[in-house]
N, C-alpha and C positions, 0 to 999 in steps of 0.2 A: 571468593564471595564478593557480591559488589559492594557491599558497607567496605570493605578492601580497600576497594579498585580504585572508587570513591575516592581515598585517600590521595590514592598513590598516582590518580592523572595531575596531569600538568594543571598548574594553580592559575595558568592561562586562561583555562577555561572554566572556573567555577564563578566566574561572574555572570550575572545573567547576562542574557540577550537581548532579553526583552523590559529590563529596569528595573535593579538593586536598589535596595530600601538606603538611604542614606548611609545606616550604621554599617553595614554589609559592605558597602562600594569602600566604606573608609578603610575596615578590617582589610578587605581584599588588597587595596594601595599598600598598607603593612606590609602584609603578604607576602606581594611580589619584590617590594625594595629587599625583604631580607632573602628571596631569591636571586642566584646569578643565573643565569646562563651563560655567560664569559663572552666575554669578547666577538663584536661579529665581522663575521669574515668580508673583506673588503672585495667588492666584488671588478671584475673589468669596466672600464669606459665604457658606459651603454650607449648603444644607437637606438635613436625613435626611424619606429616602424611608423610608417603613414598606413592609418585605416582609414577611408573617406577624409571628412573633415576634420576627423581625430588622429588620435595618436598613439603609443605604446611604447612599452620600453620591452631592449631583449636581456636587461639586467636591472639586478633590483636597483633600487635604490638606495647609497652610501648610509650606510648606520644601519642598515633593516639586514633581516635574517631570510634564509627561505628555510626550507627545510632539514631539521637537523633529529639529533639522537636526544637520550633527553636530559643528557650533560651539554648540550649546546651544540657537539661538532657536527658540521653538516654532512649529511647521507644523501646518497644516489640510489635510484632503485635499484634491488637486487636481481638482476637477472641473467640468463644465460645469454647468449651467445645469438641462438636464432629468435630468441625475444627481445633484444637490446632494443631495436629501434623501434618497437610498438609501443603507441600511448598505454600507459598502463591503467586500469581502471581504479586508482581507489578511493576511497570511503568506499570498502568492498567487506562481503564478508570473509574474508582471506586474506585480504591488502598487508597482514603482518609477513605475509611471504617475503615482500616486495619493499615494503617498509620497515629498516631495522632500526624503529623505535629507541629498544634498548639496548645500550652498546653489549651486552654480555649477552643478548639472545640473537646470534644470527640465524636462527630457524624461523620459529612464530609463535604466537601466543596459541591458546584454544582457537579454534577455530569452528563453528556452528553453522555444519551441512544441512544438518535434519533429515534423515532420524539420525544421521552417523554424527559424531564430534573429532574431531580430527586435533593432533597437534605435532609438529616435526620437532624432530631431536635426531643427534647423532645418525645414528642405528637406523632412522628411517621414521615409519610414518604410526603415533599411537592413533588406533582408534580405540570409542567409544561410543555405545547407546544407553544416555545417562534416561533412566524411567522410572526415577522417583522423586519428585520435588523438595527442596527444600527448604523453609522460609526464615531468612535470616537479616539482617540490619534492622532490631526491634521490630518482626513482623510486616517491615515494608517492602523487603524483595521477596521474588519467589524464584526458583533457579535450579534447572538442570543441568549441573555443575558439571564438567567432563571432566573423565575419569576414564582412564585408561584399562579397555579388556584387552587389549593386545594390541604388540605393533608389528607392524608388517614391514619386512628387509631383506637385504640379503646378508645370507655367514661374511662375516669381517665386518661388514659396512658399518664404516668409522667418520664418517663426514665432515671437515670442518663449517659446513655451512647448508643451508638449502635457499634456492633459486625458484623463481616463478619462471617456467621455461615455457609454457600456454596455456591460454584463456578462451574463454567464449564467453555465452552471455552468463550462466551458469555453473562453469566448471570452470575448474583449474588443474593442471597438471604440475607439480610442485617436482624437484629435479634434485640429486644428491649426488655427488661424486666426491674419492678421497684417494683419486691415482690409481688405483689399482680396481676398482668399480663404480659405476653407473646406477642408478635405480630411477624411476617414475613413476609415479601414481596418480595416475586420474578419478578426481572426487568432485562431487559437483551435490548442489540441492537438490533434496526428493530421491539422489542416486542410492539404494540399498547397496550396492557394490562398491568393491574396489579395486578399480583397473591398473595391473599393477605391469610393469616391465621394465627388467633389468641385466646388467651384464657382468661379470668377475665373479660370482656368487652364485650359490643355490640358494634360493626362495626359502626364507626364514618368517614362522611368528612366532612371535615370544608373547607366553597369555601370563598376565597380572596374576593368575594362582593356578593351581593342576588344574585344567579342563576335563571334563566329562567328555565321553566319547560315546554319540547316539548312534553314529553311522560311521563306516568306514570301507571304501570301495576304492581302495586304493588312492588315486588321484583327486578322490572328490570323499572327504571328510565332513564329517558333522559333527562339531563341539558346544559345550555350555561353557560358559564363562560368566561369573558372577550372578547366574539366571539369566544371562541373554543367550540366544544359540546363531553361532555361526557356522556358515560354509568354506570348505576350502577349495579349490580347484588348481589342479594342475594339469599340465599337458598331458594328453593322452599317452599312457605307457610311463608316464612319471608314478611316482608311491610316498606320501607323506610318512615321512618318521615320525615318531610321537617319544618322546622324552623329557616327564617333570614337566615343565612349561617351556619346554623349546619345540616348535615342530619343521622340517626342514623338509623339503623335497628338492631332488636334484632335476636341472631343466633342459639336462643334455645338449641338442642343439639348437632348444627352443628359446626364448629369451619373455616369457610371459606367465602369468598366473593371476588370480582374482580370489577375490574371498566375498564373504555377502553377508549383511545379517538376513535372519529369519526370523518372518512374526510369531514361525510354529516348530517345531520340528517336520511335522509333515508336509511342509513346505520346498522342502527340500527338493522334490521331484521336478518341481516347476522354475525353482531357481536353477538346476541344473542345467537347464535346455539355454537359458540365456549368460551363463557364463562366460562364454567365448565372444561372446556378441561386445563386446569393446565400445563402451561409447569412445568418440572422436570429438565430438562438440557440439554446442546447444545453442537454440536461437529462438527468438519471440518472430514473431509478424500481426502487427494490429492493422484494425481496418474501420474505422468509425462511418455506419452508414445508416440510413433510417431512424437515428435518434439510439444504434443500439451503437456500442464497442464490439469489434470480437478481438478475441487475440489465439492465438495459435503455438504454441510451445512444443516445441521438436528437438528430438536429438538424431544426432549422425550417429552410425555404427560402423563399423569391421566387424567380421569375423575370423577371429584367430586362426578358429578347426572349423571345418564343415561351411553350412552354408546358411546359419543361423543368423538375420542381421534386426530383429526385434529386440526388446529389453521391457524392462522392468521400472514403473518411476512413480515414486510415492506424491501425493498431491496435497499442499495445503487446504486450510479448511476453506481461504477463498476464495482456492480454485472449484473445492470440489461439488461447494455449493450452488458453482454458476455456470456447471458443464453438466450435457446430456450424454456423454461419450461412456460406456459400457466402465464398471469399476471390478475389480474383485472383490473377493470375501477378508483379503489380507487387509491390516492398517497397522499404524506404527504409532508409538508415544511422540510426543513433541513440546516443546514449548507452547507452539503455537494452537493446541489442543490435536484430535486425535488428525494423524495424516491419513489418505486412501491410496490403494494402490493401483493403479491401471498396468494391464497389460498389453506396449503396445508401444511405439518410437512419439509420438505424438497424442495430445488431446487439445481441444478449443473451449473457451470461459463466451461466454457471452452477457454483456448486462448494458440494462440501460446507459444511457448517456448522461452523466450527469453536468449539466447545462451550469455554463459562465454566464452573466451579465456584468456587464459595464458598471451598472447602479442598480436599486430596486426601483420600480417604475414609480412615476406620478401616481400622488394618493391624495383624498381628498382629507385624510386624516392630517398631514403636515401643513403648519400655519407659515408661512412664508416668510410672514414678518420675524417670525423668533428665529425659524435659519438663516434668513438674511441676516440677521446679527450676529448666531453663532462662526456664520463663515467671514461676518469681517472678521471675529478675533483672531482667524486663522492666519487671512490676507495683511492683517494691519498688523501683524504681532514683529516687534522690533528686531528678532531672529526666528523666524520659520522653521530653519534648522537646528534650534536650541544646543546651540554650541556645536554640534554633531563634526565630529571631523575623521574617521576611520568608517571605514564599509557598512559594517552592522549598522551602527546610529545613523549613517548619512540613507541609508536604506530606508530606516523605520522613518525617518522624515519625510522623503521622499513618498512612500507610502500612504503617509496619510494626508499630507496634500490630494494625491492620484482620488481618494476614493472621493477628495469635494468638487473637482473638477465637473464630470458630469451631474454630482448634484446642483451644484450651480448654474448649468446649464438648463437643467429639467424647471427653473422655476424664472428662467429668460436674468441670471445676473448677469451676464457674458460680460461683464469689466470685471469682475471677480475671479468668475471660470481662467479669462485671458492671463491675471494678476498670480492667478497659481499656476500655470501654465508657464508662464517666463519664468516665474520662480524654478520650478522644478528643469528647465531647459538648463538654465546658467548653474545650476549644480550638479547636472549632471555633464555637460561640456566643462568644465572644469575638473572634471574625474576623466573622462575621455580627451585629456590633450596631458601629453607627458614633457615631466618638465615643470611641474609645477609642485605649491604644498600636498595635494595627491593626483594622483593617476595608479594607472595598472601595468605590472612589470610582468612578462613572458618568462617561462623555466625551461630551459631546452632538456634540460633532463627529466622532469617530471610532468612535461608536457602541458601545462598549465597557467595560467592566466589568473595572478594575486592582485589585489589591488594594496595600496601603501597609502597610506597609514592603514595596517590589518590590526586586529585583535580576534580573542579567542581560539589560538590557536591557527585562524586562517594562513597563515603564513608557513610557519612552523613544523606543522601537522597537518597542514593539507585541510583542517577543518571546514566544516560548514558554509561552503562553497554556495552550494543550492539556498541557503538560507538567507548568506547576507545578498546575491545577485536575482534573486528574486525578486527582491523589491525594484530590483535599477530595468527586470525585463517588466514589470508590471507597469511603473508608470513609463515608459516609453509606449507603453501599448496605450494607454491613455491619450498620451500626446496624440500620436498616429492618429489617433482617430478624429482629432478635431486639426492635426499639421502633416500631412504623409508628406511634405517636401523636409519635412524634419529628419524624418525618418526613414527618409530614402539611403541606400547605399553610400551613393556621391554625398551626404552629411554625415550623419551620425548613427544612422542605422548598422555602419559596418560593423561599429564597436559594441551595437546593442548582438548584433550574432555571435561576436568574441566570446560574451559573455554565455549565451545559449551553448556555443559548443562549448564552453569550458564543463559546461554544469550539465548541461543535456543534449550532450550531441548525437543526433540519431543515423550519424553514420559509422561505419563499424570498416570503412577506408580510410579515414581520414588520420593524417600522418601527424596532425599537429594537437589533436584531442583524442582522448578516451571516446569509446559508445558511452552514453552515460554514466557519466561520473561516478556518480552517488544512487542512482535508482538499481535498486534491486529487484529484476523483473521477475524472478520466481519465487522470492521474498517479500513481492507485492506495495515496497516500499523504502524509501531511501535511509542508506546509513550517511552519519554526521562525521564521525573519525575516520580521516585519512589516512592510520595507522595501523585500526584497528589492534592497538597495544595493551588489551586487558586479559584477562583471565576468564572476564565472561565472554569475550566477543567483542564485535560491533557495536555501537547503540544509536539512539534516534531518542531526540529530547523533542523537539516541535514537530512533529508532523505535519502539524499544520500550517506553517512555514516553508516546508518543501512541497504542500498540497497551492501555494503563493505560486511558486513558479510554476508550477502546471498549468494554474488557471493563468498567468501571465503568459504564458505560451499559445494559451486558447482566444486571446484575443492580442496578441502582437499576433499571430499567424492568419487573422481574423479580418485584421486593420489591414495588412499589408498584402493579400490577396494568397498569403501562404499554405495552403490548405493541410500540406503536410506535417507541419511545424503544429497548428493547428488541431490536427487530429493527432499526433503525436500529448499536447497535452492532454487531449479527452483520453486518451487510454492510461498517460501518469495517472489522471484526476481519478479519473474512474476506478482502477485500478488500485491508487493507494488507500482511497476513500472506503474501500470494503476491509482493508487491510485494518482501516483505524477503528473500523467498527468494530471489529475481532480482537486484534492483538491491543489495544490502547485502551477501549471502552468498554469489550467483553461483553458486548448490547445483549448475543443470547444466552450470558450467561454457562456457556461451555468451554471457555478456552481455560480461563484462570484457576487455580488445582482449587478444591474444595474448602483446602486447607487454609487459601489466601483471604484474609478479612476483607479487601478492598474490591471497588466494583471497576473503578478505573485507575491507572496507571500514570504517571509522568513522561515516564522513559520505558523503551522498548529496549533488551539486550540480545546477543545471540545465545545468551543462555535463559531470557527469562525474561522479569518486567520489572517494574521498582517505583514505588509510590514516593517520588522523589522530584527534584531538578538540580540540576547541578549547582544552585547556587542559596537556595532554602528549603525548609522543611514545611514551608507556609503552606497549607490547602487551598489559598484564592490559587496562587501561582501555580502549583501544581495541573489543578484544573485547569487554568486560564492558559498554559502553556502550549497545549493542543488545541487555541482555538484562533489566537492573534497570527495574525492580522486579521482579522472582520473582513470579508469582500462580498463583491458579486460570486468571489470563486468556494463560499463557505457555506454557501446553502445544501451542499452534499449531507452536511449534517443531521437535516432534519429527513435523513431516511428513516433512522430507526428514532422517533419523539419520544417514544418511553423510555430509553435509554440518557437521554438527554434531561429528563425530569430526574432519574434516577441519580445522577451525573450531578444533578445541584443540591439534590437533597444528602448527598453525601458530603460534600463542599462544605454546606454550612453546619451539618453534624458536627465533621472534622472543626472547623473552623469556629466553634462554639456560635454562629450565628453566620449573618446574611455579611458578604462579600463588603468588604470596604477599601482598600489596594486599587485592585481590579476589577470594580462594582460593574464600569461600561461593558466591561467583556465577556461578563460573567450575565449582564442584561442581558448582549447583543445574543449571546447562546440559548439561553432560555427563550428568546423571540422565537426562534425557529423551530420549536416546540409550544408552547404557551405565551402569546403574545401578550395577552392580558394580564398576565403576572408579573410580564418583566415590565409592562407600561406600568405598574402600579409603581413598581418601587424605582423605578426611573421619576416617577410623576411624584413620588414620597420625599424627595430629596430638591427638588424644586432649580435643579440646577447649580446646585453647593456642591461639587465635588470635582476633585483634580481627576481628567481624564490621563489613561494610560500613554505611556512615551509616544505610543502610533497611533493613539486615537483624537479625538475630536467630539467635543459636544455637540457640533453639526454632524456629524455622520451619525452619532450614536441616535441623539434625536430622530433625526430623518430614516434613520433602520429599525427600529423599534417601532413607531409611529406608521409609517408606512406596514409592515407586519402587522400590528392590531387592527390596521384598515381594511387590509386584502388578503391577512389571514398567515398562518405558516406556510413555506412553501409544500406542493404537493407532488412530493416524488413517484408518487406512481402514475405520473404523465411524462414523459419524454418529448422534446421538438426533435423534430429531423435537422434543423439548425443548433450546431453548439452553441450559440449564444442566446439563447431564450429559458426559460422556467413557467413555473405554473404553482400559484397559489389559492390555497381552497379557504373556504370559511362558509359555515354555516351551506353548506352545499351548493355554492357558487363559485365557479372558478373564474381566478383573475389570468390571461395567458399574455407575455410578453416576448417579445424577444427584441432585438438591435440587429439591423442588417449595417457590415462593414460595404457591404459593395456598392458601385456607381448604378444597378439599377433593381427596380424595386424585386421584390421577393416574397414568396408564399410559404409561410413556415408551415407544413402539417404536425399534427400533434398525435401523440399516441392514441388518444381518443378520440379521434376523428378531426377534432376543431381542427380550423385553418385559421391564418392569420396574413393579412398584407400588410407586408411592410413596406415603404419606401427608403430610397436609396439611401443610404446614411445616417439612419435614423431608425428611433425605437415607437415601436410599437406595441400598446395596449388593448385587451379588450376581453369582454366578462362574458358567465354563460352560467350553466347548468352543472353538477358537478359529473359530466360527461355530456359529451355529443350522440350525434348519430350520420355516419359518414353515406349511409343508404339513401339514394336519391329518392325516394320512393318509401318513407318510414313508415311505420306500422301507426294507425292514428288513434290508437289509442294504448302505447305500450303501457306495461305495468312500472309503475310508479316506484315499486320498491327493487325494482333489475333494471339497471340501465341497460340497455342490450348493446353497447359499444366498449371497444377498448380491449386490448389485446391482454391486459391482466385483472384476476378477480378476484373478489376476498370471498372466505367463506363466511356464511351471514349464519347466525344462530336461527332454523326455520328451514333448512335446509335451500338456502338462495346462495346463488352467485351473483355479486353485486360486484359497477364498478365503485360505486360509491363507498369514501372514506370518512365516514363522519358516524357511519354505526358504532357503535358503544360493544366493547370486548366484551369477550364473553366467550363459553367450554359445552361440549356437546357430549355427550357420553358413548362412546364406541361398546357394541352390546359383547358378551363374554362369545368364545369362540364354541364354547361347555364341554370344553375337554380334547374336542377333533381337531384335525388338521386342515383346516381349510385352506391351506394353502393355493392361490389362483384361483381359486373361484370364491366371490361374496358371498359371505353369508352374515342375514340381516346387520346391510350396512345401512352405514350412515351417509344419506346421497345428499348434495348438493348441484343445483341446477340453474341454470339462465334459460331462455327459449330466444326466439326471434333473432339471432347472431346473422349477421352480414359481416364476411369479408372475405380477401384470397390470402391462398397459405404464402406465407412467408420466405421466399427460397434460404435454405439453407439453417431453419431453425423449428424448433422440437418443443414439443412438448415440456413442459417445468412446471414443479409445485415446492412451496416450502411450507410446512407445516410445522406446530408444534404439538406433542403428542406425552401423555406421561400415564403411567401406567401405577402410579402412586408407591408404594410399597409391594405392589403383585407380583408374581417371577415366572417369569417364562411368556410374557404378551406378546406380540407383533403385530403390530397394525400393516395394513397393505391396501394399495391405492392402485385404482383403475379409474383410467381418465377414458371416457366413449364420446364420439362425434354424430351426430343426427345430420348430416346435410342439409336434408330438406325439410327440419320438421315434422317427416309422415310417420313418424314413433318407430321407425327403424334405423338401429346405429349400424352406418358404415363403416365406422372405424372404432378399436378399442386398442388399450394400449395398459397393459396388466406391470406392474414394475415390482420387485422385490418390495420383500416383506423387512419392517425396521425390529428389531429385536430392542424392546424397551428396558432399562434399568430399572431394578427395584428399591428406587429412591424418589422421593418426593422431589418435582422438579422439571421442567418443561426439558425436552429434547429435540432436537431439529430433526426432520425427516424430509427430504428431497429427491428429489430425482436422480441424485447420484447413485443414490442403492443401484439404477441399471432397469433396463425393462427387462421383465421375465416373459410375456408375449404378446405380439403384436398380430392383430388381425384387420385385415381392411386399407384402403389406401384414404388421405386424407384429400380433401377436394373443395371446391369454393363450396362457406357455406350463406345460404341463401333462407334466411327465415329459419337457422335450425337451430340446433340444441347442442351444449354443451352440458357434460355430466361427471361427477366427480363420486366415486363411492370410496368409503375409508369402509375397514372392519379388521376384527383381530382373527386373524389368520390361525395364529397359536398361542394355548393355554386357556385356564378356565375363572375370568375375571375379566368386568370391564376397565378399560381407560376410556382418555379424555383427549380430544383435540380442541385446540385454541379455533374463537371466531373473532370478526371482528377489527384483526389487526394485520399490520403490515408483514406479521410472521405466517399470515393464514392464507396464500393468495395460491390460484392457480395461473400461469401464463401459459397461453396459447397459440400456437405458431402461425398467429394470422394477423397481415395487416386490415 
């Protein structure tokens, strides 16, 4: 349970990160004096490494720790033999393979694959498909505890220990030997299988109670266990024994076998065929182009027998939301709400870009005079760094300098801009020169790069790596941009990549870092424990601290002509940014079990979520945790605004009232949803109030203020440039971006607008709330369709608009009265645009997200058919018929997507030229209307045209 876990992690890290209340920071000092960890181990005479202008160390520094067990003595990764000298990845969801935390568990803790739960012991490997929640630490966590239906081994196998023997991006193959046998198991996220092979032993599972036996063909078994049903597989001409709860087959002179859950029993036939099919390893490939992301997720195979090299890979919800790629009828339980399953070695997500800036643009709403004052207090304050001397603090400093820089510039203070400039230089060259009261010391064994004086764990545990070095790659991207000889290699740039590959290294050769540390690409988002030493898993407390280094990535790659570095962070960004909507905020309302009172989270686990932080029970903090640091890289947030209102109005419930702690953060959040609301109570307090550890009353004023001028930002525009945004109000959009390069540049915008920018510089400019990219427009289009823009909301009236400023609203789907209409409309509910100008898109499809509820009725389905008019002459060329969504009969919106898969396609798609786009919804099956959402960012169709 994590109310437990809670307990029993290191007291290292139950201070915040982000600024303990006085009484708290003192309790915790208590704390830890009545804590030992004994004596630290005196390390060898370090040599500084020459980085550019900087410097390092290849041994910590006298008196400091690196990482140890959690009686203090220091651990080396655990691994084998042909894994010794790879960087090991952790803050991983496995890293207890690798990391023995605890001196009495040299195996690992729980471990959360999804749908499987994994945990090593002696004997070999328990799995687990925990599918019933349960909510415990007085109603604030929710957790699918893992629980062992059987483990998978071989007879005898008696292990002293298990090893990480290999990795990929995804999977792990965990390693067991005790003299006299071998075993290996390959398990990875979304894998329903377990890739198993061993030597000295016939192939052993032992089930946690008698199993039920639905199937039995010898070699390929089918059992229930505690309600879940699994597969067993063995070599061809092998035979499963079945005895009590032991089942064995001998593997003659084969050395392999595999087992699998099942959504069904009648599943079985299709798991059968990819049995042998062996995954080998897993890999991402992103590609940031036209303002969208794509990423690509694949795995390698063998085949054991025959010549089967496909498989089987279950998909979270934010992948399966953002992929056109064909799904099954199979799905699984998960923490993370329901998974999908594709059949097939590979699928690709595709989603807009969501767009970094530097600052929010010049506003006429900000008085210059009043931020000109708030940034002298910044400049003039007698320590800038407020004491700050370990990573974390010297970061959050650091930080909030970086974000007045450019605003001081935007209003011509350049002796101010320059005064916070040299500030942040000389603290950060003083971390980058070793040998001093801090710098950063190198791990040859753990591959890694700590900086000393650490806290929280950073040292110890490997913690929070991405969180505290995020702030040191953010404002280097800052400098860059006004000093690139700063930041050049031959200065101090070397140390600023140290830091990148320690936390985000995006090569998967590199001999002295991990592939990404802490991002978990098929988990959509970064884990914080370097250990992973709980019972629930992994976990993740700031999200939005590791969403810090993304965007500091997307302009250090920005400034410094890096483009891959660059697009690297647009896919973290993007990428975790849906993660946070889902698993942290729960925006549609599907992920978190019914059962859980709360609408948002603190912390993320691999079993679950927990309305907590590690360090109070306060609701600012809680809240406010997934949202600090404030950036140009935070406007991700205001994709889903109703979630965000939702988000506050729980805060001050919990909180018996309006935010006082964390008031600026908890403003700055509400901006990007309701700008006038948070101006009011920013403008209620008149300037009376202590800003947060990283904040600033110039940033907060000037973000707030700026926002009520130009509006919330408007996520359904994209630039083809990372670094620009788009803000709507009242139906007029504001479009920005900042060009890092030496010469000027034309931002396109998903709605047609273009924008020049020149060299080095940001640029503004305001329109219509959409364009029209047709040289040749229509001169008198209709008013209420803007006929541009490659995504469209459904309008109450049956419109497709691009316009976001229509008022939500439900349209009634007519009864089906009994028949099966399955593929063909009947009296649907259409939605349409006319006059559409543009060419298809290479390599992107058709998408719609809709929300759909069928109230109490049982047996509904709604079903969508998207048709293309080319030309306008009332003949569709193209039609595109998709499964039908099978609605619950509970009160309550559901998402319904393009995932379900197209059921038929007819026509080819081709530039359209004056024509029509067409959306029909209708219930396919059952005798009762539902209900589709308009009006909202859940209601849109996207069209594969730019």
């Amino acid at each position: 349970m994590i109310e437990v876990l809670l307990v029993q992690a290191s007291l290292s890290r139950l201070a915040t990160r982000a600024g303990a209340r006085p009484a708290a920071a003192t309790l915790l000092a208590v704390a830890l004096a009545a804590v030992t960890l004994g004596p630290a181990a005196s390390p060898a005479a370090a040599a500084t490494i020459p980085a550019g202008a900087g410097s390092y160390t290849d041994s910590r520094p006298a008196g400091t720790q690196g990482p140890t067990t959690n009686t203090g003595a220091p651990v080396t990764p655990k691994l084998t033999t042909a894994a010794r000298d790879k960087p090991v990845p952790t803050n991983d969801w496995w890293s207890s393979l690798a990391f023995q935390r605890y001196g009495d568990n040299p195996y690992s803790t729980p471990m959360y694959g999804h749908p499987l739960t994994y945990q090593a012991k002696a004997s070999g490997l328990e799995v687990g498909y925990p599918t019933t929640p349960a909510i415990v630490g007085d109603g604030r966590q929710y957790e699918y505890a893992h629980k062992a239906d059987l483990t998978v081994g071989l007879t005898g196998l008696n292990s002293p220990d298990t090893k990480a023997d290999a990795w990929s991006d995804w999977t792990v193959t965990p390693y067991w030997a005790d003299g006299s046998r071998t075993f290996r198991a390959t398990i990875g996220h979304g894998l329903p299988f377990v890739y198993a092979k061993g030597s000295g032993g016939d192939a052993r599972i032992t089930t946690a109670s008698t199993p039920t036996v639905f199937s039995d063909q010898g070699n390929v078994v089918g059992i229930t266990v505690a309600g879940h049903h699994y597969a067993l597989f063995a070599p061809t001409g092998a035979d499963w024994n079945i005895s009590g709860t032991t089942i064995t087959a001998g593997l003659g002179s084969k050395d392999y076998f595999s087992l699998a859950v099942l959504p069904s029993t009648d599943a079985l036939a299709t798991y059968r065929k990819y049995a042998f099919s062996f995954v080998t390893g897993s890999q991402v490939a992103w590609q940031t182009t036209g303002g969208n992301v794509r990423a690509t997720y694949s795995l390698t195979t063998e085949a054991r027998e025959g010549t089967e090299r496909g498989t089987l890979q279950a998909l979270y919800r934010h992948q399966w939301l953002h992929t056109t790629d064909a799904l099954t009828p199979y799905t699984y339980v998960s923490p993370r709400g329901t998974m999908k399953v594709r059949e097939a070695t590979s699928f690709t997500t595709s989603q807009k870009n969501n767009g970094v800036v530097p600052a929010l643009p010049v506003s006429s709403g900000v008085d210059r005079a009043r931020l000109t004052g708030y940034l002298n207090e910044v400049a003039n304050a007698s320590d800038p760094f407020s004491g700050a001397r370990d990573t974390y603090w010297t970061g959050k400093a650091l930080g909030k300098l970086a974000q007045l820089v450019p605003v001081a510039d935007q209003i011509g203070q350049t002796a101010v801009r320059d005064k916070l400039l040299g500030l942040m230089k000389g603290r950060m060259q003083e971390w980058f020169t070793a040998g001093g009261a801090s710098e950063f010391s190198y791990d040859k064994d753990w591959k890694t790069l700590t900086g000393y004086p650490a806290s929280y764990g950073s040292d110890t545990e490997l913690n929070d790596h991405h969180f505290h070095y995020s702030y040191y790659v953010y404002a280097a991207a800052i400098i860059a941009q006004y000093d690139q000889a700063w930041a050049a290699d031959s200065a101090w740039g070397t140390m600023i990549k140290h830091l990148i590959r320690d936390t985000a290294n995006p090569s998967r050769t590199d001999s002295a870092y991990p592939f990404l540390r802490g991002f978990d690409v098929y988990a959509g988002h970064s884990w914080a424990s370097g250990h992973q030493g709980f019972a629930a898993g992994n976990n993740q407390e700031s999200s939005s601290e590791s969403i810090n280094l993304s965007a500091g990535l997307v302009l250090w790659g920005s400034a410094m002509g890096d483009n891959s570095l660059r697009d690297l962070g647009s896919y973290l960004l993007t990428t975790e940014s849906e993660a946070i909507t889902q698993y942290w905020f729960d925006a549609n309302d599907t992920v978190f079990p019914a059962s859980y009172k709360y609408g948002t989270v603190g912390m993320v686990w691999g079993s679950g979520a927990s309305y907590s932080t590690w360090w109070t029970a306060n609701p600012e903090e809680i809240h406010g945790i997934n949202v600090l640091p404030v950036t140009g890289g935070s406007l991700h947030l205001a994709r889903e605004k109703a979630a965000i209102k939702r988000n506050i109005a729980e805060m001050e419930r919990e909180n018996g009232g309006p935010a006082q702690e964390w008031r600026d953060l908890l403003w700055e959040f509400e901006a990007l949803s309701d700008p006038t609301s948070a101006k009011a109570k920013f403008d209620g307090v008149n300037g009376n109030y202590t800003p947060e550890e990283g904040e600033s009353k110039a940033h907060t004023y000037h973000w707030i203020n700026t926002l009520n001028t130009l509006g919330a930002p408007d996520m359904t525009v994209s630039g083809d440039l990372p670094t620009s945004a788009v803000f709507s109000k009242n139906g007029t959009r504001t479009y920005t971006a900042h060009n890092h390069s030496s010469a000027t540049r034309t931002v396109t915008f998903s709605d047609g607008k273009t924008l020049s920018v020149p060299a080095r510089s940001t640029a503004v400019s305001t329109g219509p709330g959409g364009g029209n990219p047709d040289p040749d427009p229509d001169p008198d289009p209709d008013p209420g369709t803007p006929s541009t823009g490659n995504t469209f909301r459904l309008k109450t009236g049956g419109v497709l608009t691009t316009a976001t400023t229509d008022p939500a609203g439900a349209d009634t789907i007519a009864s089906a009265d009994g028949v099966n209409r399955d593929g063909t409309p009947y009296r649907p509910t259409v939605y349409e645009v006319k006059q559409v100008n543009g060419k298809v898109s290479a390599g992107a499809a058709t998408a719609f997200r809709l929300r759909v509820d069928a109230g109490t009725k049982v047996g509904l389905a709604p079903q969508v058919r998207v048709s293309y008019d080319l030309t306008g002459d009332g003949t569709f060329d193209r039609t595109e018929t998709f499964r039908y969504f099978a609605t619950d009969p509970v009160n309550g919106w559901e998402e319904y997507t393009q995932a379900v898969g197209a059921q038929a396609t007819t026509g080819s798609l081709g530039e359209l030229k004056n024509g029509t786009v067409r959306l029909e919804i209708w219930n396919a099956l059952g005798n009762g209307t539902s209900q589709v959402q308009t009006g909202t960012d859940a209601a849109v169709l996207r069209i594969p045209y730019q």
